[in-house]
ZAKOL-343451 format. One line per field, with one value per residue (C-alpha): residue number from 1; residue in one letter; x, y, z. Coordinates in steps of 0.02 Angstrom, whole numbers. Each point is the difference from the previous one (the first is absolute). Example, Ala and Ser with C-alpha at 12.3 -4.5 7.8 and 13.67 -1.06 7.14 Angstrom:
residues 2
num <- 1  2;
residu <- A  S;
c1 <- 615  69;
c2 <- -225  172;
c3 <- 390  -33;
This chain:
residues 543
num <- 1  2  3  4  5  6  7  8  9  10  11  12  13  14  15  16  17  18  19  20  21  22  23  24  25  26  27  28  29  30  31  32  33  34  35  36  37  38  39  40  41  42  43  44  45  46  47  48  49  50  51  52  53  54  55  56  57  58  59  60  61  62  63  64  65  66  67  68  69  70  71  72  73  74  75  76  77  78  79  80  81  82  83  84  85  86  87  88  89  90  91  92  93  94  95  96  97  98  99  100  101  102  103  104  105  106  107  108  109  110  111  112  113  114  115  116  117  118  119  120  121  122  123  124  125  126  127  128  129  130  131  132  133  134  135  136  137  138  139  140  141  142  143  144  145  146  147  148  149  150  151  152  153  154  155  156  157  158  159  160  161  162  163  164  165  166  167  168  169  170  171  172  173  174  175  176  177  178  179  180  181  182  183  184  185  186  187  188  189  190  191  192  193  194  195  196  197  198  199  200  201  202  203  204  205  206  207  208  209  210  211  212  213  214  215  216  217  218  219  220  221  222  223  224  225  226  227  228  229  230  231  232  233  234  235  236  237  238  239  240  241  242  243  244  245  246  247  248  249  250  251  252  253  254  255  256  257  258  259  260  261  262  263  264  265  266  267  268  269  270  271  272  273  274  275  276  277  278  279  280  281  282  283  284  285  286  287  288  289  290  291  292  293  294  295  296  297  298  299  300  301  302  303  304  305  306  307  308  309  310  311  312  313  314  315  316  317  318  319  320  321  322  323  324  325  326  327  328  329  330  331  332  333  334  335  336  337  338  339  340  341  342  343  344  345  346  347  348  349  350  351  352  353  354  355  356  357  358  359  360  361  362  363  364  365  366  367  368  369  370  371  372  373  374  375  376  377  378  379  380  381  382  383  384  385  386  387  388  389  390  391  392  393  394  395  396  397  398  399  400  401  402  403  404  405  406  407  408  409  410  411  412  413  414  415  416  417  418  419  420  421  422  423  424  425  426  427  428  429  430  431  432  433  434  435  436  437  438  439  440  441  442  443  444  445  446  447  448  449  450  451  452  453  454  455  456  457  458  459  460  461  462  463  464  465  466  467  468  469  470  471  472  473  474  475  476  477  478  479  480  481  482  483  484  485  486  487  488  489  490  491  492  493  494  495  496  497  498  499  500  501  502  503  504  505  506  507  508  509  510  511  512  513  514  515  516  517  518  519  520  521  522  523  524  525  526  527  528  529  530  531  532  533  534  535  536  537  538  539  540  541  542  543;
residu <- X  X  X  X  X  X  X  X  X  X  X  X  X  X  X  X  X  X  X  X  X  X  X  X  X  X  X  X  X  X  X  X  X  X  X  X  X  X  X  X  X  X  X  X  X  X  X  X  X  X  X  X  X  X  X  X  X  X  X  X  X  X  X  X  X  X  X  X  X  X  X  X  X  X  X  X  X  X  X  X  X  X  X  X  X  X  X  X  X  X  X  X  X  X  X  X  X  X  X  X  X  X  X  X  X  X  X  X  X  X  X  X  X  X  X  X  X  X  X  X  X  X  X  X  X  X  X  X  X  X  X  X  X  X  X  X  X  X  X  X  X  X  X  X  X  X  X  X  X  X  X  X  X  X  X  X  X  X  X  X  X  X  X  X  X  X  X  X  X  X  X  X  X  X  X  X  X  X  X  X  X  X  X  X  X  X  X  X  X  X  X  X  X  X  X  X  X  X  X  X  X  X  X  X  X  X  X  X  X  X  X  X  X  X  X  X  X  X  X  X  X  X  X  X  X  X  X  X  X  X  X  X  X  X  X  X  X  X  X  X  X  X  X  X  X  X  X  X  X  X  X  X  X  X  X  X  X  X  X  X  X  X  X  X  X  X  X  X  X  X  X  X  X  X  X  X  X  X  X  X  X  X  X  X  X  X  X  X  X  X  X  X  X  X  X  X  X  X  X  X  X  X  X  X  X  X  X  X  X  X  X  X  X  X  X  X  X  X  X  X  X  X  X  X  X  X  X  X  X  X  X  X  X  X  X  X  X  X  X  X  X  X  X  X  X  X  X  X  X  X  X  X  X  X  X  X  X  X  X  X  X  X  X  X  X  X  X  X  X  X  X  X  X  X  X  X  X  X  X  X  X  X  X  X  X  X  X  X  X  X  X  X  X  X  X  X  X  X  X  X  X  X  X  X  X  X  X  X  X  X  X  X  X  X  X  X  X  X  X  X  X  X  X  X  X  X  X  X  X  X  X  X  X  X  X  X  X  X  X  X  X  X  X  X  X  X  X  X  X  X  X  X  X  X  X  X  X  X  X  X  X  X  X  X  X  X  X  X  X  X  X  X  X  X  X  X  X  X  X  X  X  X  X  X  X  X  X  X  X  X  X  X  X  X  X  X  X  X  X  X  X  X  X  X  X  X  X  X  X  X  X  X  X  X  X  X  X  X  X  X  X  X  X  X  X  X  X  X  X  X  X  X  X  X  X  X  X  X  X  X  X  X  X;
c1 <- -753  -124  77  -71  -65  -30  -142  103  70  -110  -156  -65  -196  -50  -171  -65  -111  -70  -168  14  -34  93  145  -13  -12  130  124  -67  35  188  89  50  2  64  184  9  1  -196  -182  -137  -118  -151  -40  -100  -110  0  96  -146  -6  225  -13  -114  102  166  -79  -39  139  151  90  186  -2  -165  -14  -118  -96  28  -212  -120  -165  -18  174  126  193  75  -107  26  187  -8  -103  103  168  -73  -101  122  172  89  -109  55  -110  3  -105  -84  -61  -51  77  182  -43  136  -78  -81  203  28  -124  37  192  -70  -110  159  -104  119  -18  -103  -58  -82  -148  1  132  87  39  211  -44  -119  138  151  -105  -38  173  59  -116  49  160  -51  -103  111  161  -127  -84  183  41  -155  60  168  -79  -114  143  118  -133  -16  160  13  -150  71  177  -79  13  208  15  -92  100  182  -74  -30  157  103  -110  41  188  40  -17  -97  -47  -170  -37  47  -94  -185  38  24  -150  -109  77  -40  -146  36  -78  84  -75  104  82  47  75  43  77  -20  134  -99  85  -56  78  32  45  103  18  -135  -136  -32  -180  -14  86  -108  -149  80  53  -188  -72  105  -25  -200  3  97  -112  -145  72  -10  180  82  115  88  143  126  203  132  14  -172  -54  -163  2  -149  -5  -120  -64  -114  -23  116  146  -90  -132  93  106  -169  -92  182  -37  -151  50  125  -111  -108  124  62  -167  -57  163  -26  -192  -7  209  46  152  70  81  107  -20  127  -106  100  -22  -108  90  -82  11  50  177  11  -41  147  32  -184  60  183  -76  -134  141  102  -165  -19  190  -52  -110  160  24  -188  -69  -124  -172  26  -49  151  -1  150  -53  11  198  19  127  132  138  75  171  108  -47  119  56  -34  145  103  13  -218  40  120  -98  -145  97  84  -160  -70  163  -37  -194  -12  -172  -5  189  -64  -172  119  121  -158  -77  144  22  -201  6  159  -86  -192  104  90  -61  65  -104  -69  161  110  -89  -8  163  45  -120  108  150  -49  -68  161  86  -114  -1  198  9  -109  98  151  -92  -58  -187  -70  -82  -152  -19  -61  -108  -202  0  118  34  164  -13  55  -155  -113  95  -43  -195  -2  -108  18  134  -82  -30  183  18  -112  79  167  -62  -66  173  94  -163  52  179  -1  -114  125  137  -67  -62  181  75  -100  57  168  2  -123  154  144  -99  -16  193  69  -116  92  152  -37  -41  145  115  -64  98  155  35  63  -173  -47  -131  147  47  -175  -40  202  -74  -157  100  -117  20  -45  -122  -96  22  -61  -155  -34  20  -103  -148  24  28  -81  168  175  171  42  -173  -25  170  -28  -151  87  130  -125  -89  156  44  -191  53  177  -59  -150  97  182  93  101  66  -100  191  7  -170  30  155  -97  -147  150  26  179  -36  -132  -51  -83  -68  -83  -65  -76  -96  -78  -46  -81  -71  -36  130  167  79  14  -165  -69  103  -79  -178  45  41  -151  -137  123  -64;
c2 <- 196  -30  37  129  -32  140  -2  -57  -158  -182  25  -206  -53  -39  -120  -20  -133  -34  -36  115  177  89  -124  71  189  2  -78  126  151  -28  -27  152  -123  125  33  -185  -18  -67  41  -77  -35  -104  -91  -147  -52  -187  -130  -15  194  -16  -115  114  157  -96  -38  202  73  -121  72  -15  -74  -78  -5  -120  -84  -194  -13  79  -61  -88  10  23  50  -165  -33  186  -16  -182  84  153  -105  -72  141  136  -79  193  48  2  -82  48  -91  65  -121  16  -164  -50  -179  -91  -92  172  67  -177  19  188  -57  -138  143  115  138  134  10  -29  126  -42  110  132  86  153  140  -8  -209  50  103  -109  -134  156  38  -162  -33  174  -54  -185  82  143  -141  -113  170  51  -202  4  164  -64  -156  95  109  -151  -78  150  41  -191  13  160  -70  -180  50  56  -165  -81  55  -29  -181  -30  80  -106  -148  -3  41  -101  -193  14  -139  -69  20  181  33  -78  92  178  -24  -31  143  109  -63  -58  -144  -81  -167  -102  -87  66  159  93  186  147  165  158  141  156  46  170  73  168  50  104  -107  -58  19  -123  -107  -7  -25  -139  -74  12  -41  -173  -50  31  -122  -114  31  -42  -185  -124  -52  138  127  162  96  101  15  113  17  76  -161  -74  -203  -82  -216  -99  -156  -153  -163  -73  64  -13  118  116  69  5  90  95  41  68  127  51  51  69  132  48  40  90  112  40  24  108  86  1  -70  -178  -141  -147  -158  -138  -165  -120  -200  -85  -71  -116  89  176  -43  -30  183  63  -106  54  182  1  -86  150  119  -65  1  168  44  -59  155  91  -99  -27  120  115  -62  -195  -121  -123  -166  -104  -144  115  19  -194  -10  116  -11  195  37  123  137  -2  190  104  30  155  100  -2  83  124  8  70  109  83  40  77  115  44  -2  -133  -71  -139  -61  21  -125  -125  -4  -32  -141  -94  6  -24  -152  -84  15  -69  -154  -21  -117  93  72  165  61  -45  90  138  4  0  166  68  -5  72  156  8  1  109  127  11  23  146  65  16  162  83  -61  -83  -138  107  112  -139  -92  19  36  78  -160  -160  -51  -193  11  46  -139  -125  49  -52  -160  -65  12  93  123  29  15  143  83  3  66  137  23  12  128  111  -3  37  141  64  -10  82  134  5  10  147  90  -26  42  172  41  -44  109  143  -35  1  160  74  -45  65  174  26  -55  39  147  -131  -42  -182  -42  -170  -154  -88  127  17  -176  -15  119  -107  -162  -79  -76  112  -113  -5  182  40  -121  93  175  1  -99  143  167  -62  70  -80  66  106  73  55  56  101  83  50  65  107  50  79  66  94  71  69  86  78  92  0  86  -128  -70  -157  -98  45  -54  -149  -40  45  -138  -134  28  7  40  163  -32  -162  79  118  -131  -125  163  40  -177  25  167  18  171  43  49  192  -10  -81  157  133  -100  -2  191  53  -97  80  186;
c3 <- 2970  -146  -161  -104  -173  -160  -94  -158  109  -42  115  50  9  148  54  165  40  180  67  155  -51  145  -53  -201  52  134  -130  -130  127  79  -162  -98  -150  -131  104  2  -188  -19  -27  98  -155  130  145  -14  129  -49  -105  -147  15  -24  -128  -95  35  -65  -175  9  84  -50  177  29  188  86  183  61  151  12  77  -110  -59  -181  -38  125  -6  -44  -140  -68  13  -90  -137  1  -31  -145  -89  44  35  19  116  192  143  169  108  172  150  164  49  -11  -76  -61  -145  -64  -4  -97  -113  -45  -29  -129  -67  -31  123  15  211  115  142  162  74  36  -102  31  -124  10  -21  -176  -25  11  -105  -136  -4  -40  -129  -82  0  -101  -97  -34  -68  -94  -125  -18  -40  -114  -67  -67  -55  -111  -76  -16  -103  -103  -20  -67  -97  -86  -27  -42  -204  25  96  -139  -160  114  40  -185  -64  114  -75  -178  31  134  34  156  119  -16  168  31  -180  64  172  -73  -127  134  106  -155  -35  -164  -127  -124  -4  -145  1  -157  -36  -157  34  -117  -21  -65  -65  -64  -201  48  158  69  188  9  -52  189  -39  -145  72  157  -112  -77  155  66  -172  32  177  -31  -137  87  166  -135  -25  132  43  -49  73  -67  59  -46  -15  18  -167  -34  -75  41  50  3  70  -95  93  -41  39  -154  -87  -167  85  59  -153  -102  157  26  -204  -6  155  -93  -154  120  86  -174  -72  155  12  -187  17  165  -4  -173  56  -54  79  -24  88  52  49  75  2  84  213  112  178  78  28  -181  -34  -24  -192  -69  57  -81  -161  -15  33  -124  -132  19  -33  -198  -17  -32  -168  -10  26  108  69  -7  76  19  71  81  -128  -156  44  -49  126  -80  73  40  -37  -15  -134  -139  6  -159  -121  88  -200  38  165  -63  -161  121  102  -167  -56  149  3  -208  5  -109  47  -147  47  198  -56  -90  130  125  -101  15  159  39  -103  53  200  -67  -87  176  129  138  150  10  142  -142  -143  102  66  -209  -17  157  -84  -157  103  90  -182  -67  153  -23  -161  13  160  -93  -108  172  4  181  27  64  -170  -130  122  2  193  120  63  1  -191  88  99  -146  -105  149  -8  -177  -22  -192  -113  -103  116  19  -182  -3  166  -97  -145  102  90  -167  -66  172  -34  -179  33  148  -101  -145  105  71  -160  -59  166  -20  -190  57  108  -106  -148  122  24  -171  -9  110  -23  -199  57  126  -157  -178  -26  0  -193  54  110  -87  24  81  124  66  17  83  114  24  18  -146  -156  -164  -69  169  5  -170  35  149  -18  -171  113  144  -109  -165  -94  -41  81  -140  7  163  -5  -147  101  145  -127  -83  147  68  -169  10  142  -19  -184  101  152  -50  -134  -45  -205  -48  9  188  34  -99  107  169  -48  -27  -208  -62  -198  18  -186  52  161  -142  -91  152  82  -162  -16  175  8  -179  5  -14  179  -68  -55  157  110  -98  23  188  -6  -86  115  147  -59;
C-alpha cells in the first residue's frame, strides 16, 4: 500500500530522460507522484536535452535510458556523480547487460530497472529512495543545527577555554588542539596578559559593564594576536602576543593605554590595568596572568585609573599586613558612637596609613577593613541601631565594603557611615528627649499641687540624671523646672479664683503652696495682680 504524503511533508524533484516518447509519457501517467512524496518537474527526451534540464531544474532523483543519442545514460550518470553528488540515479535499459549493471555500481547509480517497467516496480524503487532521501535531509538537518548550535555557543566555549588557560598549567598538546577547535590565533610565542577592572562598580550596572566588556574585546579583535575574555569576577582579561617578549609587554602597553582612553572617552567610566610579564608559550600563561592580577591589587594603595605593571612592583615581596594599633580601632568606633567626625578622621588616617606602608596583598588589607566594620557595626549595635540604617543602600554593608577598590575609597565610605550614624543618633536623641519632656510634663501636672514636688523627684521618676534633665527640658519647653512649674501653678491658681469661692490660702494650698503670703507674692509677680484683685477681675468680665 503506497504511503500517503501531506502537502507540508519534503516533496523530491524528479527528471525523466528517455528517447522513446511512449516510454516518457507512460512513466509520467501511472505514478501519482505527489502521494509518493515527489514532483515530476520534466522529461527529457535526450541526454544533451537532461544535461541541460539538470543545470535548470537541479532535480532530486533522475531516471534515465542507458541508449540515447549524443549522450547516453552512462555518461549522464558519470557526469551526474560528479556535478551533483546528492542527487540519485536510476538507470533504465532494455537489455540486462552485465557490464552496464558494473558500470552503474562504479557510478554510485542508485538501481537499475530493466524494460519495460511496471508501476508497483517505479514504485518500490520511489519508495526506497523516499526513504534515503527522507534519513539523509533529516541527517543534513541536524548537521546544520549542530553546527549552529556550535557556532552560537563557540564564544562560551571560547572564554571557558581561555579561563582554564591562564589558571591552569595545561598540556601543550590539548592547548593547540582546543585553539584550533575554537578557532582561535594567538601566534607568539610570546605572551603578556592584562587584568582590567572597572574603578567603580555596583550590581546594577550590568550595562556598563557590558559596554566595557565589548569596548575591550573590539580593541583587542582590532590587534592581530590578540584575544579578550572575561572572568567571573567581572574583570576583563585581555592576552597580548608577539613574536618576542620585549615586544609583547610594549605592544601589551600600548593596549592597555588604549582601553583606558577609550572607556574614558566613549563611558565616562575608568579603569585600572594589571599587565603582567612577559612568558614564552601558552602553558606559561598562567605566571603573566597571576603577575597582572597581583598589579592590579596595588590600585588599592595607588590608586584608581592606573596603569600598573608587574615590573613596577620590583619584586616586593607580600607579607603579612602589620594590623593597625587596636586604641585606632576603638578610637574609630568611639567616635562613630559620639559623632565625633574629627576623632572618627584621625582614627581613620591611622589606620589608612599603617595598611598603604604595608606590603601585604589586597585579601589581607581587606580582610583588616573587615574587621574594623565588624568593630564598628558592634559598637553601634550595642545603642539599638542596624546594620541596614547607616548604610547608603539597602544592601550587606560587608558586600559594599568588598566592592571598594582604593583605600581611599574606603576612607570616604567610613566617613559616610560615621556621618549616617551620627545623624541617626542625634535624631534618636531628640526623640527620646521629645518623649521624656512630654514625660516630666506630665508627670508635673498630675503632681504640682504637692508642696514637696522637686527637680529630683521628676527626673527619679524619669530615671535621668538632673543635669541631663535640666539640659533637656529647657531645649524641649524653652523654660527651667521651677518655671514651668510655676506656670502650671498659676494656671491652676487662674482658674480656682475664677469659678470657686475659695480664700487665696486655700487656693494657694490646692496649687501645691504651703506659706499663702508667698503664693500672694509669686502670682502677682506673674499676673501682674494680687489673687483678690485677679477674682474680682474674673467676676467682673463674668457679668
Amino acid at each position: 500500500m503506497a504511503i500517503q504524503h501531506t502537502a507540508q511533508q519534503q516533496r523530491y524533484r524528479f527528471l525523466i530522460i528517455d528517447d522513446e516518447p511512449v516510454v516518457r509519457e507512460g512513466i509520467s501517467q501511472i505514478i501519482d507522484w505527489a502521494a509518493h512524496g515527489f514532483e515530476l518537474v520534466g522529461a527529457c527526451r535526450d541526454g544533451r536535452e537532461g544535461l541541460q534540464a539538470l543545470e535548470r531544474l537541479k532535480p532530486d532523483v533522475v531516471l534515465t535510458d542507458i541508449c540515447m543519442p549524443f549522450v547516453d545514460g552512462l555518461e549522464l550518470a558519470a557526469w551526474i556523480s560528479e556535478r551533483y553528488p546528492g542527487t540519485r540515479t536510476v538507470l533504465l535499459t532494455g537489455y540486462d547487460e552485465f557490464e552496464y549493471a558494473q558500470e552503474a555500481v562504479k557510478l554510485r547509480v542508485s538501481d537499475f530497472l530493466l524494460k519495460p517497467i511496471t508501476a508497483d516496480e517505479l514504485r518500490g524503487i520511489l519508495e526506497k529512495i523516499r526513504v534515503e532521501l527522507d534519513l539523509e535531509r533529516n541527517r543534513d538537518r541536524r548537521l546544520e543545527l549542530l553546527q549552529q548550535q556550535l557556532q552560537e555557543s563557540l564564544p562560551l566555549l571560547r572564554e571557558r577555554f581561555l579561563n582554564r588557560l591562564v589558571r591552569m598549567a595545561l598540556d601543550p598538546n590539548e592547548i593547540r588542539q582546543r585553539m584550533a577547535f575554537l578557532e582561535l590565533s594567538l601566534a607568539g610565542p610570546a605572551y603578556v596578559a592584562l587584568v582590567c577592572d572597572l574603578d567603580q562598580a555596583e550590581p546594577q550596572d550590568h550595562i556598563v559593564n557590558l559596554a566595557v566588556h565589548k569596548t575591550i574585546a573590539e580593541i583587542a579583535a582590532e590587534r592581530s594576536g590578540s584575544v579578550a575574555f572575561t572572568t567571573p569576577r567581572e574583570q576583563s582579561v585581555v592576552i597580548v602576543s608577539a613574536s618576542d617578549e620585549s615586544t609583547a609587554l610594549s605592544q601589551a602597553l600600548e593596549c592597555a593605554e588604549l582601553i583606558a582612553e577609550r572607556i574614558s572617552r566613549e563611558l565616562g567610566r575608568s579603569v585600572s590595568i594589571g599587565a603582567g610579564d612577559a612568558v614564552v608559550g601558552l602553558e606559561n600563561m598562567p605566571q603573566t596572568y597571576r603577575d597582572a592580577s597581583t598589579a592590579l591589587e596595588q590600585r588599592l594603595v595607588l590608586g584608581p585609573a592606573q596603569i600598573i605593571t608587574a615590573q613596577q612592583l620590583g619584586g616586593v615581596r607580600i607579607t603579612e599586613v602589620s594590623r593597625p594599633d587596636a586604641e585606632s580601632r576603638a578610637a574609630f568606633v568611639r567616635a562613630l558612637r559620639t559623632g565625633d567626625r574629627g576623632a572618627a578622621q584621625s582614627a581613620l588616617h591611622e589606620i589608612i596609613e599603617s595598611l598603604q606602608l604595608s606590603e601585604g596583598s589586597m585579601e589581607t588589607r581587606y580582610l583588616v577593613m573587615q574587621r574594623l566594620l565588624a568593630d564598628a557595626l558592634n559598637g553601634l549595635e550595642a545603642l539599638g541601631v542596624d546594620a541596614t540604617q547607616i548604610t547608603e543602600k539597602p544592601e550587606n554593608p560587608f558586600a559594599q565594603l568588598g566592592r571598594l577598590k582604593t583605600l581611599e575609597d574606603m576612607r570616604n565610605w567610613f566617613l559616610g557611615l560615621q556621618d549616617r550614624a551620627h545623624t541617626l543618633l542625634d535624631q534618636r536623641q531628640q526623640q527620646h528627649s521629645k518623649w521624656k519632656a512630654v514625660a516630666a510634663e506630665e508627670f508635673i501636672r498630675a503632681n504640682f499641687h504637692q508642696p514637696d514636688l522637686s527637680l529630683q523627684r521628676v527626673c527619679s521618676a524619669l530615671s535621668v540624671s538632673k543635669s541631663y534633665f535640666s539640659s533637656m527640658f529647657k531645649d524641649c519647653t524653652g523654660m527651667t523646672f521651677v518655671e514651668y512649674l510655676t506656670s502650671v501653678r498659676m494656671e491652676r491658681a487662674k482658674e480656682l479664683l475664677s469659678y470657686d469661692n475659695l480664700r487665696s490660702y486655700e487656693v494657694a494650698e490646692r496649687v501645691g503652696f504651703r506659706d499663702a503670703h508667698y503664693f500672694s507674692l509669686t502670682f502677682k509677680k506673674q499676673t501682674g495682680l494680687s489673687p483678690t484683685e485677679y477674682r474680682e477681675l474674673a467676676r467682673q468680665q463674668a457679668q
